[in-house]
mmJSON file of the N, C-alpha and C atoms, coordinates in Angstrom:
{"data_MODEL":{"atom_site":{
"group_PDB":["ATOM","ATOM","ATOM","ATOM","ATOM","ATOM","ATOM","ATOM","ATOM","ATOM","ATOM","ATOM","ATOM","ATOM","ATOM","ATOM","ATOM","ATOM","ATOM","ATOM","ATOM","ATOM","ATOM","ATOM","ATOM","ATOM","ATOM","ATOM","ATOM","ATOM","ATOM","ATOM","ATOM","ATOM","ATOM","ATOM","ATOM","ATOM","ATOM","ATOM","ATOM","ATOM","ATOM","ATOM","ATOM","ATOM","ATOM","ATOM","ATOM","ATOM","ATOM","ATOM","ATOM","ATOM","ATOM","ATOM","ATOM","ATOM","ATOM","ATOM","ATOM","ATOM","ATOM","ATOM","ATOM","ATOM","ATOM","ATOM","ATOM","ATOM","ATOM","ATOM","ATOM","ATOM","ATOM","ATOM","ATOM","ATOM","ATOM","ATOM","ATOM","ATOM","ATOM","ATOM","ATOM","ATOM","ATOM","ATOM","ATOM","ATOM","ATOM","ATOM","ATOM","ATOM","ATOM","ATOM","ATOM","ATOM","ATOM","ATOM","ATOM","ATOM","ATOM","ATOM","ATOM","ATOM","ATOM","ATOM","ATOM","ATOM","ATOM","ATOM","ATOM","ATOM","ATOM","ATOM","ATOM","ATOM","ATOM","ATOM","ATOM","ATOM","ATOM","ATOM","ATOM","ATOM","ATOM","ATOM","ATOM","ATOM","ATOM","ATOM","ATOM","ATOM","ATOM","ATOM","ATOM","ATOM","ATOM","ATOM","ATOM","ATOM","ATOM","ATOM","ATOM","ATOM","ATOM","ATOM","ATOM","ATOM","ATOM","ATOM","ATOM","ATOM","ATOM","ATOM","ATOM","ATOM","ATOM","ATOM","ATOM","ATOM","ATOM","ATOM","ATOM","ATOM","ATOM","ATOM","ATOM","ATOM","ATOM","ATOM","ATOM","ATOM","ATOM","ATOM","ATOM","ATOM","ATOM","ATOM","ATOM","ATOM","ATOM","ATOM","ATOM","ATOM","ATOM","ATOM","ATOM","ATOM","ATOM","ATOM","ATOM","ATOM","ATOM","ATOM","ATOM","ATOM","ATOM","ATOM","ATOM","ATOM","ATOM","ATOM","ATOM","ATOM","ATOM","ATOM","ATOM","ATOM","ATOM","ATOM","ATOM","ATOM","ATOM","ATOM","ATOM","ATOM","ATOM","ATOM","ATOM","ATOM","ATOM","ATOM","ATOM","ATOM","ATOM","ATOM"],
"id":[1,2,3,4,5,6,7,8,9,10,11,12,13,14,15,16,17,18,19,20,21,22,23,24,25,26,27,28,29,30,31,32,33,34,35,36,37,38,39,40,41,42,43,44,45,46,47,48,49,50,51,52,53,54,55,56,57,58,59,60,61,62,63,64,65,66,67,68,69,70,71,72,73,74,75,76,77,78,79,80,81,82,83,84,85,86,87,88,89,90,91,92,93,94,95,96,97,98,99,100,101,102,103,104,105,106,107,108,109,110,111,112,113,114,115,116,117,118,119,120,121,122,123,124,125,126,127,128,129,130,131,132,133,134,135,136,137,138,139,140,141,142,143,144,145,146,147,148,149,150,151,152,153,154,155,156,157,158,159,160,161,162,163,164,165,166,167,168,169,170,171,172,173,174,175,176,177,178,179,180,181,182,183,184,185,186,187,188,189,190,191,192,193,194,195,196,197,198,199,200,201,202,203,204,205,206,207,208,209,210,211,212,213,214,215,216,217,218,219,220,221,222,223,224,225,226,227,228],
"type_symbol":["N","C","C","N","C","C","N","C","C","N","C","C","N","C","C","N","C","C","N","C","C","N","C","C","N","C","C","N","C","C","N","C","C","N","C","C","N","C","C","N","C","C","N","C","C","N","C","C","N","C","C","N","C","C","N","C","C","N","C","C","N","C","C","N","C","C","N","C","C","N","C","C","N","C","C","N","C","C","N","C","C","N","C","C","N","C","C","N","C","C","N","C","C","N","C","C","N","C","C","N","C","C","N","C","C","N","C","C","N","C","C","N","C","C","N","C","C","N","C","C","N","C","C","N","C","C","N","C","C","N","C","C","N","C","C","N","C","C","N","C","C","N","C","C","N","C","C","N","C","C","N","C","C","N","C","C","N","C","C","N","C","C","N","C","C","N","C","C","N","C","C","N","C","C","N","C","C","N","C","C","N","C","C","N","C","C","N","C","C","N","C","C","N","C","C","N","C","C","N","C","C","N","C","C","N","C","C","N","C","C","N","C","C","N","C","C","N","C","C","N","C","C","N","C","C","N","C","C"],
"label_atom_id":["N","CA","C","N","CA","C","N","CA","C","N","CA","C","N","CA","C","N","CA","C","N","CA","C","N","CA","C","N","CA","C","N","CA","C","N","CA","C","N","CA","C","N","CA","C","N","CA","C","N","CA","C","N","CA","C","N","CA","C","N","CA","C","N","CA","C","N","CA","C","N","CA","C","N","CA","C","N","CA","C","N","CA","C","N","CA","C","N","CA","C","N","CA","C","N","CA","C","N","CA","C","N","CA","C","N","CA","C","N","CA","C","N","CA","C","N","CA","C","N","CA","C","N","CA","C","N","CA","C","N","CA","C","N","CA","C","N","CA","C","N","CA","C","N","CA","C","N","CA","C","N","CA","C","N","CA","C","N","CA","C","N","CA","C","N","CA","C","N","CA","C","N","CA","C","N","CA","C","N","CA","C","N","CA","C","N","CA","C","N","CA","C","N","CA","C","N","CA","C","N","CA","C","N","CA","C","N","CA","C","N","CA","C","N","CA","C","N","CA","C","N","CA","C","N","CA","C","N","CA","C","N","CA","C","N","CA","C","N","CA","C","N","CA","C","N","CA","C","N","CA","C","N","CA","C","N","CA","C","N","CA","C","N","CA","C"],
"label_alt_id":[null,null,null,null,null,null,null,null,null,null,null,null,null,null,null,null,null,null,null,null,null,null,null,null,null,null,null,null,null,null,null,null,null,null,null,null,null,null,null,null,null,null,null,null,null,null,null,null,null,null,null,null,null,null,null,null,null,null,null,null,null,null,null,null,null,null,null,null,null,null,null,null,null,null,null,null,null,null,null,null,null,null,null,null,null,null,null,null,null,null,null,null,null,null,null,null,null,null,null,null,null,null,null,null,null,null,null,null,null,null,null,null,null,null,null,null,null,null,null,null,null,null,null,null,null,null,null,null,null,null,null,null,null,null,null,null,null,null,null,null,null,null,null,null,null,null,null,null,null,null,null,null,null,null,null,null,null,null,null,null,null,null,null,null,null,null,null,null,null,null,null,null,null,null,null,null,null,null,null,null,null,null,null,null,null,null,null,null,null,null,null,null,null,null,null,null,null,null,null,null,null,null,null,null,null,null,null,null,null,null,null,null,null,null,null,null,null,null,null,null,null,null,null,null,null,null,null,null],
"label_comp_id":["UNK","UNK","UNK","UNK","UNK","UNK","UNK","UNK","UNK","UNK","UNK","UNK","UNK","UNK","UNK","UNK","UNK","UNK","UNK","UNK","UNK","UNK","UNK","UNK","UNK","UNK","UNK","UNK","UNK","UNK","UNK","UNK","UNK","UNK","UNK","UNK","UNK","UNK","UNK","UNK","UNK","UNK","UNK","UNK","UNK","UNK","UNK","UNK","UNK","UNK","UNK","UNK","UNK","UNK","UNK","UNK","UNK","UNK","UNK","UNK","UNK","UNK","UNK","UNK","UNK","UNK","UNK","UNK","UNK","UNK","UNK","UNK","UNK","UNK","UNK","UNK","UNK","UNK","UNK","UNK","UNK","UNK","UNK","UNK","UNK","UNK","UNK","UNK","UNK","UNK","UNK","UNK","UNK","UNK","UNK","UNK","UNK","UNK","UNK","UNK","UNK","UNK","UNK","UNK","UNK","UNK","UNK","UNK","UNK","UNK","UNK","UNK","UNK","UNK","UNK","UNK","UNK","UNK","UNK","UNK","UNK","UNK","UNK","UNK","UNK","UNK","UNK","UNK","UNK","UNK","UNK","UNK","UNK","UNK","UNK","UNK","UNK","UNK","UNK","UNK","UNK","UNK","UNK","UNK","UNK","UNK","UNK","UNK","UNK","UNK","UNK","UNK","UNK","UNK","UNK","UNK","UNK","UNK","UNK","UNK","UNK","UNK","UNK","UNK","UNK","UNK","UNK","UNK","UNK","UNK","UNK","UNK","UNK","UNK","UNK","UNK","UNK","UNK","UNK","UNK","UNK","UNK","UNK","UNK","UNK","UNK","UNK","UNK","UNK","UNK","UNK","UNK","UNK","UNK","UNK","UNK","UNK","UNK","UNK","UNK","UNK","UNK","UNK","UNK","UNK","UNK","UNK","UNK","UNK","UNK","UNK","UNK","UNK","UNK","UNK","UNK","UNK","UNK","UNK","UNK","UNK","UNK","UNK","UNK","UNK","UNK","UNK","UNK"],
"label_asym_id":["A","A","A","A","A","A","A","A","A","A","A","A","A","A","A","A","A","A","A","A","A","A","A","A","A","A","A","A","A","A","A","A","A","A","A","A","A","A","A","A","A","A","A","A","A","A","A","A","A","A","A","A","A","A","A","A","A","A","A","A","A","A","A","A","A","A","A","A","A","A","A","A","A","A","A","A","A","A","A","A","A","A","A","A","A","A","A","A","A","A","A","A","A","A","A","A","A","A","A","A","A","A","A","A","A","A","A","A","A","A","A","A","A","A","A","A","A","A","A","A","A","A","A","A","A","A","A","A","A","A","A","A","A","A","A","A","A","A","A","A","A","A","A","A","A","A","A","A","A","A","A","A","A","A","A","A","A","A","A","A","A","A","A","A","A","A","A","A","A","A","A","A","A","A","A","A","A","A","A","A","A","A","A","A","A","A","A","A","A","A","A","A","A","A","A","A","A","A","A","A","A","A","A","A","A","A","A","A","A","A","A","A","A","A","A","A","A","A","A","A","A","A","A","A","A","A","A","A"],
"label_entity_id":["1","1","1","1","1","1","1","1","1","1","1","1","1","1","1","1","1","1","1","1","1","1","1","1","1","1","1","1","1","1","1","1","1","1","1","1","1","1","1","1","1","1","1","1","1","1","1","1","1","1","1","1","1","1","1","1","1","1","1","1","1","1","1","1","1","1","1","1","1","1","1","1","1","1","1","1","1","1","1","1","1","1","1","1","1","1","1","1","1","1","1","1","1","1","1","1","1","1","1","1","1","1","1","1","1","1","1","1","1","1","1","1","1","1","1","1","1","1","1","1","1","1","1","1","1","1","1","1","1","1","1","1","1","1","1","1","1","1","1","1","1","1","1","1","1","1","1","1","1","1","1","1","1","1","1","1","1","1","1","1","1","1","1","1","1","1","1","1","1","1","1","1","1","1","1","1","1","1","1","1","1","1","1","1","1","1","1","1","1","1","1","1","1","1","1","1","1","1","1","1","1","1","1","1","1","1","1","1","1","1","1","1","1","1","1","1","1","1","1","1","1","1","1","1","1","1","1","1"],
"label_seq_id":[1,1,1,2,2,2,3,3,3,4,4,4,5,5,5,6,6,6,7,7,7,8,8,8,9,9,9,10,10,10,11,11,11,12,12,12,13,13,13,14,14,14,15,15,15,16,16,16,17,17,17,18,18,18,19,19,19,20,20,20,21,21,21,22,22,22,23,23,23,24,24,24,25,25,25,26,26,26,27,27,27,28,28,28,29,29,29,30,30,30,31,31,31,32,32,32,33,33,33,34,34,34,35,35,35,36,36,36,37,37,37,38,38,38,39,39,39,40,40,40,41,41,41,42,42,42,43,43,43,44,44,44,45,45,45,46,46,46,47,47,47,48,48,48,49,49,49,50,50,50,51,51,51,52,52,52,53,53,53,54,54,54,55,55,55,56,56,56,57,57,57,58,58,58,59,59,59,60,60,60,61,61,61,62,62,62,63,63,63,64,64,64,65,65,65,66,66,66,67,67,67,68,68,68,69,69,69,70,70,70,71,71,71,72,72,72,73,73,73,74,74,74,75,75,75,76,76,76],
"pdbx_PDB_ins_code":[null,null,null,null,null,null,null,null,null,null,null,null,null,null,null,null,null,null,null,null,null,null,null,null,null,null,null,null,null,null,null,null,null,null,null,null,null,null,null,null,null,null,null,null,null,null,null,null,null,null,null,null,null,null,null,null,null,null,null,null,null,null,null,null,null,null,null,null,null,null,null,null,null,null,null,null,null,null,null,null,null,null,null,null,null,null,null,null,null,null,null,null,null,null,null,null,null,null,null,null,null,null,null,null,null,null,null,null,null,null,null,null,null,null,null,null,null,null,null,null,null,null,null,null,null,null,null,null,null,null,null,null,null,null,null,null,null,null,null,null,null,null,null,null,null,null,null,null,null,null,null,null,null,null,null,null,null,null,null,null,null,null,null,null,null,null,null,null,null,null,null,null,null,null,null,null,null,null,null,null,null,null,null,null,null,null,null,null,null,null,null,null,null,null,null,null,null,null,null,null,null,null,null,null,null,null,null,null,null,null,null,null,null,null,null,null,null,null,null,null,null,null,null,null,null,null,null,null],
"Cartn_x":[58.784,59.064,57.77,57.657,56.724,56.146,54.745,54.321,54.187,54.554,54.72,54.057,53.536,52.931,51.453,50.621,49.767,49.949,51.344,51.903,52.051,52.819,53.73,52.754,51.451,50.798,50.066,49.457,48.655,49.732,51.45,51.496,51.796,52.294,52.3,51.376,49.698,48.793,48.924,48.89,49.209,50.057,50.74,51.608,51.481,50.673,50.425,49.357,48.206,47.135,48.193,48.746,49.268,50.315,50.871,51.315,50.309,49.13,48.023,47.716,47.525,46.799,47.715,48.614,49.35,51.019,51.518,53.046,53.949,53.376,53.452,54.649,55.329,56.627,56.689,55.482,55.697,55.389,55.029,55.226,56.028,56.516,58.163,59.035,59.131,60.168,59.563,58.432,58.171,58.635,58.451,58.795,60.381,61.106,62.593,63.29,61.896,62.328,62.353,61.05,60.926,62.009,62.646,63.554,64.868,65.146,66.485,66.677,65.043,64.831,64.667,64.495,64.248,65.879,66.615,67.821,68.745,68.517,69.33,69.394,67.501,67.469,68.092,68.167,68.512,69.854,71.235,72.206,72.568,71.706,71.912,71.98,70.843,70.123,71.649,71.998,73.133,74.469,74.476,75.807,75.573,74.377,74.032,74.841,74.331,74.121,75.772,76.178,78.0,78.229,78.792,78.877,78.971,77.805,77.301,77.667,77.766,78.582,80.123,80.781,82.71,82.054,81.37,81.734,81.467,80.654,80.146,81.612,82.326,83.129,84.36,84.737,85.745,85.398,83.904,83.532,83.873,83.061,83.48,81.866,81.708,80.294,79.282,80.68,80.065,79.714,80.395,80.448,78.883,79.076,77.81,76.072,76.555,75.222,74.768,75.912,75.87,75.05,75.862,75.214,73.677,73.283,72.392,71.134,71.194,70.469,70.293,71.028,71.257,70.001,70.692,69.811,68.107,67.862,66.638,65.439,66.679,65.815,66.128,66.979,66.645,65.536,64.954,63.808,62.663,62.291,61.624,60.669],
"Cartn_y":[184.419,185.609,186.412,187.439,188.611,188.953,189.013,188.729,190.645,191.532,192.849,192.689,192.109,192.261,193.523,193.333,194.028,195.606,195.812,197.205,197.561,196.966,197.317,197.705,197.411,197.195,198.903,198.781,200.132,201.21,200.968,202.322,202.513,201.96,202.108,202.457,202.273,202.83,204.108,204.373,206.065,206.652,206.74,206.996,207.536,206.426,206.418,207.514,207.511,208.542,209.818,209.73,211.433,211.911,211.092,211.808,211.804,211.244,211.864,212.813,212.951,214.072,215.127,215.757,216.544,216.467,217.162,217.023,217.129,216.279,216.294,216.058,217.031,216.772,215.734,215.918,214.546,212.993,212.782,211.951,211.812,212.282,212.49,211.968,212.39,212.207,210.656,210.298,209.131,208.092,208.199,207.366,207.378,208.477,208.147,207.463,207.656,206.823,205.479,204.754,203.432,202.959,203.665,202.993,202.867,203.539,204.139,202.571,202.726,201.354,199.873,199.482,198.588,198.632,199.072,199.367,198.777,199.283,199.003,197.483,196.979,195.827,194.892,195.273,194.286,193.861,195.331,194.876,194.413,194.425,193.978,192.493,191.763,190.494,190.043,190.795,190.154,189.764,191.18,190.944,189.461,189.029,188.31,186.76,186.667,185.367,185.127,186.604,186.502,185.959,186.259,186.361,184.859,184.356,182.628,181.916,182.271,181.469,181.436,182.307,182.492,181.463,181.89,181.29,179.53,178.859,177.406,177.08,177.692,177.426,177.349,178.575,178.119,177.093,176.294,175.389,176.907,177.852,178.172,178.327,177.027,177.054,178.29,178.666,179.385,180.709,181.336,182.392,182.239,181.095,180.476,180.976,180.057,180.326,181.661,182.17,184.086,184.669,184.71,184.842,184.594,183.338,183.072,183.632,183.362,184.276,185.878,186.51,187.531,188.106,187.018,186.898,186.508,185.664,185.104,186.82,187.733,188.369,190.063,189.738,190.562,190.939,189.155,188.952,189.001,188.778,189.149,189.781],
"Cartn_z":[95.48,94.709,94.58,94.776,94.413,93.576,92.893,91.39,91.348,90.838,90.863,89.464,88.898,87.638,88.038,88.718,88.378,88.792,90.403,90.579,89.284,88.208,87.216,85.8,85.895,84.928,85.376,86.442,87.189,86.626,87.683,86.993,85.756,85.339,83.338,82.274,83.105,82.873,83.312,84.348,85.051,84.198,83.995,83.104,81.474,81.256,79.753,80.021,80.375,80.642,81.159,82.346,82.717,81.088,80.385,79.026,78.067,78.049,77.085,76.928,78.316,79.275,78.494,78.544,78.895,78.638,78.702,78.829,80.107,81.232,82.789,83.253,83.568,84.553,85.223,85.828,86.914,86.372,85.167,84.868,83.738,83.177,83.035,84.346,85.07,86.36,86.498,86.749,87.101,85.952,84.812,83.965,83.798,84.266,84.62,85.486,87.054,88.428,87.509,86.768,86.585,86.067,85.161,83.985,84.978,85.931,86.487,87.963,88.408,89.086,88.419,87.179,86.407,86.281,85.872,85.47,86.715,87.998,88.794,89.566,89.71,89.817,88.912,87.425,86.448,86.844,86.865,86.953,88.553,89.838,91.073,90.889,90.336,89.975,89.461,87.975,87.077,88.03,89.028,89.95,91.456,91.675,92.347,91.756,90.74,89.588,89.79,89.219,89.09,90.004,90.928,92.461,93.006,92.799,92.905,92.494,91.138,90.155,90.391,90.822,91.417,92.422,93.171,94.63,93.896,93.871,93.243,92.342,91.532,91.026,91.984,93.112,93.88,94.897,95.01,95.673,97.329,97.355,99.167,99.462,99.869,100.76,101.469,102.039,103.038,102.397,101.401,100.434,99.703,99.13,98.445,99.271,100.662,101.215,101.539,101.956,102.231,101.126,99.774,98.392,98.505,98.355,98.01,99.004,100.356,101.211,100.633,100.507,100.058,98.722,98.012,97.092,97.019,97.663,98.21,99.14,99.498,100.231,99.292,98.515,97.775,96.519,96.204,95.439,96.166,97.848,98.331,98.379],
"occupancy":[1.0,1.0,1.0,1.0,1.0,1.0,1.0,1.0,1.0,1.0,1.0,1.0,1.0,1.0,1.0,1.0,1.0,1.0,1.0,1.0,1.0,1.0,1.0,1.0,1.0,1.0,1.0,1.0,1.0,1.0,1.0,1.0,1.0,1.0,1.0,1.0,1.0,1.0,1.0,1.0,1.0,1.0,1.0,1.0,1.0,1.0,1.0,1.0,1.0,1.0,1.0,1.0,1.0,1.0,1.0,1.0,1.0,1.0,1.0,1.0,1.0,1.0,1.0,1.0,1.0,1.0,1.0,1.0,1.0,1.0,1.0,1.0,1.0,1.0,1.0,1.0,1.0,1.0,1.0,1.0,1.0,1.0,1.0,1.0,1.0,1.0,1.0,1.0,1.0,1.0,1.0,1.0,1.0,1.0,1.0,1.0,1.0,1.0,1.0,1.0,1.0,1.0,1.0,1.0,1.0,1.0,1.0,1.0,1.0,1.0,1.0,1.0,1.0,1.0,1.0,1.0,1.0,1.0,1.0,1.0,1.0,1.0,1.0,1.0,1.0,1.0,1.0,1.0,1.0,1.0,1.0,1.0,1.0,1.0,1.0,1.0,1.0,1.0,1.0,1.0,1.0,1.0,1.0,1.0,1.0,1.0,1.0,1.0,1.0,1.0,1.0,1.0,1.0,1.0,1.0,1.0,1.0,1.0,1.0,1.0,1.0,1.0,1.0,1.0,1.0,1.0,1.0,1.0,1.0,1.0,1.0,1.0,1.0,1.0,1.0,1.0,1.0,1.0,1.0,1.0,1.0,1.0,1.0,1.0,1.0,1.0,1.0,1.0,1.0,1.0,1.0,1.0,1.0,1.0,1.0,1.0,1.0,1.0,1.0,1.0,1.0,1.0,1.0,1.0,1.0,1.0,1.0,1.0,1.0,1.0,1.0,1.0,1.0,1.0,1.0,1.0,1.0,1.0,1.0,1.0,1.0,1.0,1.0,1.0,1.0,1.0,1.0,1.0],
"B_iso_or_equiv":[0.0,0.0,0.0,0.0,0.0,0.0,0.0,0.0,0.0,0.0,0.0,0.0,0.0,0.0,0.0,0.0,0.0,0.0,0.0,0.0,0.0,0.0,0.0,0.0,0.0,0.0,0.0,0.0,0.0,0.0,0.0,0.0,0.0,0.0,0.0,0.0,0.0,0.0,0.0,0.0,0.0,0.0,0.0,0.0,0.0,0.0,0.0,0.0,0.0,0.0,0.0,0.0,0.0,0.0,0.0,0.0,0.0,0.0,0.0,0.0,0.0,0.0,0.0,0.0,0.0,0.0,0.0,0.0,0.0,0.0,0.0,0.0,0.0,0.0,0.0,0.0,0.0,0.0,0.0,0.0,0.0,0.0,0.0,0.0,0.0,0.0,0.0,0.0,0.0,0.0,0.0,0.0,0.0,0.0,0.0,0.0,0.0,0.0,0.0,0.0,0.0,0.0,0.0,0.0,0.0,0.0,0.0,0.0,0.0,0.0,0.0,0.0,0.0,0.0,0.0,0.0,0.0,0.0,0.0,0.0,0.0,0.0,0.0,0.0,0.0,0.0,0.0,0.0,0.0,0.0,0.0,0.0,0.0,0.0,0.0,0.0,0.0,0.0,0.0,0.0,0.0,0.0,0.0,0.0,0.0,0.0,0.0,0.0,0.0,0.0,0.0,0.0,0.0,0.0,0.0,0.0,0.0,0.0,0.0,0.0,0.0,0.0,0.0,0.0,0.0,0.0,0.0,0.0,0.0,0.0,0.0,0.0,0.0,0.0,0.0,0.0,0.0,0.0,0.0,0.0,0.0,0.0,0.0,0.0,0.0,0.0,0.0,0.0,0.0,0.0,0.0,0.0,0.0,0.0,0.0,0.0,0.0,0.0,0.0,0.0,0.0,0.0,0.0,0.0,0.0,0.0,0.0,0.0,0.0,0.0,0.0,0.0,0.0,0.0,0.0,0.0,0.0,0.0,0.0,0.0,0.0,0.0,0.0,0.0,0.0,0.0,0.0,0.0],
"pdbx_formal_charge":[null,null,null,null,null,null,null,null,null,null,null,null,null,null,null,null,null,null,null,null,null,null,null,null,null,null,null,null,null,null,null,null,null,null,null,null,null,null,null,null,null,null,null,null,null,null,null,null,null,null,null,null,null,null,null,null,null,null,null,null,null,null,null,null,null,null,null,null,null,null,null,null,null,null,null,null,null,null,null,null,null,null,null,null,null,null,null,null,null,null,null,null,null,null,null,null,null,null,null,null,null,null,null,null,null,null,null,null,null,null,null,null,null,null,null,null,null,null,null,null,null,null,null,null,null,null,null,null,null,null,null,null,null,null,null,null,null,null,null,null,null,null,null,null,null,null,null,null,null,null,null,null,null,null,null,null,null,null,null,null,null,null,null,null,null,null,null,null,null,null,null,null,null,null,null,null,null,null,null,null,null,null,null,null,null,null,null,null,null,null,null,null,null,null,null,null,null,null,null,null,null,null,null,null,null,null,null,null,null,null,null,null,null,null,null,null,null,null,null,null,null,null,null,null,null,null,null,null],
"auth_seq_id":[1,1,1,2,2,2,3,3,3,4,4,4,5,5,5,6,6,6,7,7,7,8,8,8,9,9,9,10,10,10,11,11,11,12,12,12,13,13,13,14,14,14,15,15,15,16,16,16,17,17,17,18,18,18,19,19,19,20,20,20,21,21,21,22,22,22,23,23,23,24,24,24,25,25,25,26,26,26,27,27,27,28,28,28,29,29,29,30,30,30,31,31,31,32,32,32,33,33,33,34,34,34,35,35,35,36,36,36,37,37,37,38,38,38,39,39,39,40,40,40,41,41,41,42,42,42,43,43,43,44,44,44,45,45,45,46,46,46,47,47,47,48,48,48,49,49,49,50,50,50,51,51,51,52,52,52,53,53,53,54,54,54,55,55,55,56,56,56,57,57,57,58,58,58,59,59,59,60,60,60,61,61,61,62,62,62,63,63,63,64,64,64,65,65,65,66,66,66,67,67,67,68,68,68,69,69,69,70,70,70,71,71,71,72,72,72,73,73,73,74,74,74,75,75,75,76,76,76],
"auth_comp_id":["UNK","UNK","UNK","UNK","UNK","UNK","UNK","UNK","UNK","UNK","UNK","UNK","UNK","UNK","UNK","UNK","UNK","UNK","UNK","UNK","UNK","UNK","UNK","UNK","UNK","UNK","UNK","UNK","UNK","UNK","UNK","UNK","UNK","UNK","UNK","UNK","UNK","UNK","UNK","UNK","UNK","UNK","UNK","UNK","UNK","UNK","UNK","UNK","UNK","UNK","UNK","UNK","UNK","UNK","UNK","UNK","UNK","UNK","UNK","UNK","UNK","UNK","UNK","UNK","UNK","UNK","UNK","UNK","UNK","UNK","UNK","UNK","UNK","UNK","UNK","UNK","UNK","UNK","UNK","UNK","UNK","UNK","UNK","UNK","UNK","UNK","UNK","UNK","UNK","UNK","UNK","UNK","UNK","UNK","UNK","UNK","UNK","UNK","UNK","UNK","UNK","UNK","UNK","UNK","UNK","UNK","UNK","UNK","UNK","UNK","UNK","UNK","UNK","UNK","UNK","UNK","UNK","UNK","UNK","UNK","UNK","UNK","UNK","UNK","UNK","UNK","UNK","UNK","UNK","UNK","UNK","UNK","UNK","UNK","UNK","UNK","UNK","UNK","UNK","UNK","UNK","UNK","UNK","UNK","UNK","UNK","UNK","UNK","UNK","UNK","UNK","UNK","UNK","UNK","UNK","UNK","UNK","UNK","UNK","UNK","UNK","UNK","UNK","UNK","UNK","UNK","UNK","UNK","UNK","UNK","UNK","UNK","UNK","UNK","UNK","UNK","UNK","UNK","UNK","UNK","UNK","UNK","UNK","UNK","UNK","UNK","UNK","UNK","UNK","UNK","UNK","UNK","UNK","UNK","UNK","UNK","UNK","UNK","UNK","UNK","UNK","UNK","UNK","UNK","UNK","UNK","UNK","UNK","UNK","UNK","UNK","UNK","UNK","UNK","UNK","UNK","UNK","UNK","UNK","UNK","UNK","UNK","UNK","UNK","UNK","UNK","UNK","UNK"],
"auth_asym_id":["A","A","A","A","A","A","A","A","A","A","A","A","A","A","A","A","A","A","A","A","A","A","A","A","A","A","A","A","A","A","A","A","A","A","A","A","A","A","A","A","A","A","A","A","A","A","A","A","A","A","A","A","A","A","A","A","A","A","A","A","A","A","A","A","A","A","A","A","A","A","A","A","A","A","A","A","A","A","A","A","A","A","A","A","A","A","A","A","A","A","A","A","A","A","A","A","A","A","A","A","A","A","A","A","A","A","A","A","A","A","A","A","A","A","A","A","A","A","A","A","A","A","A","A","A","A","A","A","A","A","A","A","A","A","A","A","A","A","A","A","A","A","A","A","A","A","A","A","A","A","A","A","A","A","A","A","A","A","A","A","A","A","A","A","A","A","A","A","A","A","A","A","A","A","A","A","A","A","A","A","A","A","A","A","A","A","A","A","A","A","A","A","A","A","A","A","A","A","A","A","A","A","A","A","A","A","A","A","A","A","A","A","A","A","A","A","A","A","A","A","A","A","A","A","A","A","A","A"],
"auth_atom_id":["N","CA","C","N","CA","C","N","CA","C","N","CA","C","N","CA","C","N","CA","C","N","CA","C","N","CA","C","N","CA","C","N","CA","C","N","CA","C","N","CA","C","N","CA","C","N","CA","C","N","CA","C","N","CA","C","N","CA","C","N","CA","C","N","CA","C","N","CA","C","N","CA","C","N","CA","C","N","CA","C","N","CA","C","N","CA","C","N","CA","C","N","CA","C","N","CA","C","N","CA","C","N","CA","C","N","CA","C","N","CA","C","N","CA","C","N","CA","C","N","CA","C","N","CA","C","N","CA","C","N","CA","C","N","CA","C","N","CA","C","N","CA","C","N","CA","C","N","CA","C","N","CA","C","N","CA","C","N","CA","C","N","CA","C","N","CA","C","N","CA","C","N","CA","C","N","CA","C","N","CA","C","N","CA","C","N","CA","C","N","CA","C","N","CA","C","N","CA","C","N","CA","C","N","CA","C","N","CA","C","N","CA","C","N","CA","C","N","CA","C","N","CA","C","N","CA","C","N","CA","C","N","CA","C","N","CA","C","N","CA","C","N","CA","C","N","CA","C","N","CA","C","N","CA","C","N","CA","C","N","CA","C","N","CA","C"],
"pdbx_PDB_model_num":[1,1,1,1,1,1,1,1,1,1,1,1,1,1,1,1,1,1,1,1,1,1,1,1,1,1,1,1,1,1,1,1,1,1,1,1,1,1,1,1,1,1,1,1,1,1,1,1,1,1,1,1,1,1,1,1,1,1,1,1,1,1,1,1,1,1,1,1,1,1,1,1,1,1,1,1,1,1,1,1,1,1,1,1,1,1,1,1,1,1,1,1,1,1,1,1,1,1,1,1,1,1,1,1,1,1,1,1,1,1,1,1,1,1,1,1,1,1,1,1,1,1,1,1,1,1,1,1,1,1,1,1,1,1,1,1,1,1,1,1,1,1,1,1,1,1,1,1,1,1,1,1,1,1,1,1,1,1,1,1,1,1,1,1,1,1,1,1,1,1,1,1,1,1,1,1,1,1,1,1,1,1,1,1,1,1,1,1,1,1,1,1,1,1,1,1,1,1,1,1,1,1,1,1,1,1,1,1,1,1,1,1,1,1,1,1,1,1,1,1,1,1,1,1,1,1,1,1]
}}}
């Protein structure tokens, strides 16, 4: 898995400074991309889990492994 901690830390700093700074459109827009991408990974992740969990419960292997690959390269 991908440690995105220090991407995530940089721009949140950027951020915090470009709204000190100023009242910056563009970081406005940027602090909307983040939330809108934080947002979409969260519920992708949640629909993964689901997904895994049907399949493990109807016992279909092959569903399972599909899933989980899937998953594996979507945390990537």
């Amino acid at each position: 898995m991908k440690d995105n901690t220090s991407y995530n830390k940089d721009m949140n700093d950027l951020v915090k400074y470009k709204l000190q700074k100023k009242n910056d459109p563009f970081a406005f827009n940027m602090v909307a991309q983040m939330i809108l991408d934080e947002s979409l990974h969260a519920h992708q992740m949640k629909r993964y889990k689901e997904q895994i969990d049907e399949a493990l419960e109807k016992r279909d292997e092959k569903l399972f492994m599909k899933l989980t690959d899937e998953y594996i390269k979507f945390l990537g």
